[in-house]
LUMFILUM-554484 format. One record per residue (C-alpha): y, z negated, x negated. Coordinates in steps of 0.25 Angstrom, whole numbers, plus 5000, padded with zeros to 4 digits. Each point is the difference from the previous one (the first is absolute). Layout:
N
YZX
...
//
This chain:
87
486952154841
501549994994
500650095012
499149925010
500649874995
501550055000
499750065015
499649875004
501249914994
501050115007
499249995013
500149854997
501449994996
500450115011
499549905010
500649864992
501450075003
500050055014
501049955011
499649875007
500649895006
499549914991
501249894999
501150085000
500549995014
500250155008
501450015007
499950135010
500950075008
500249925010
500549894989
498749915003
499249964990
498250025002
500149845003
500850015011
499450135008
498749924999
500549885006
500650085011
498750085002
499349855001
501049975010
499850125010
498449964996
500149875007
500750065010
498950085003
500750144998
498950074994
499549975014
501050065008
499950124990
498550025006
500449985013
500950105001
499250094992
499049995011
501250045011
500549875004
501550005001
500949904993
501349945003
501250034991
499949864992
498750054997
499950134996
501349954990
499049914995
499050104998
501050114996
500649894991
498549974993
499650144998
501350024992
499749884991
498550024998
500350144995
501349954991
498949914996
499050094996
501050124997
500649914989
498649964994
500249855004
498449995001
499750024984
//
């Protein structure tokens, strides 16, 4: 019952101390902090990117100023989610 009761404080204490955003706030390698790659990804949101991502997925062509949009989303959505900005 003893080893039971340490296992479980260690798996306890193992998860207490594991790397979260909590409120420390996450620079990444671009210089940009979590906050501001998701207000960018909410900008391109409401411009209807993720959109225009389906579209061409499904083999519609996209003008220049598009694509950069998309090209543009896709890198801050995986910054995003590479740097664990949605813990």
């Amino acid at each position: 019952m003893t080893a039971l009761t340490i296992a479980g404080c260690l798996v306890v204490a193992g998860c207490a101390g594991g790397e979260t955003s909590g409120d420390r706030p996450r620079v990444t390698a671009s210089g940009k902090g979590c906050q501001d790659l998701r207000r960018e990804i909410n900008r391109l949101d409401a411009r209807g990117v993720p959109g225009l991502i389906e579209a061409e997925k499904a083999g519609k062509k996209l003008s220049a100023a598009r694509r950069a949009d998309v090209d543009l989303y896709n890198r801050l959505l995986g910054e995003y989610l590479g740097n664990r900005c949605h813990l």
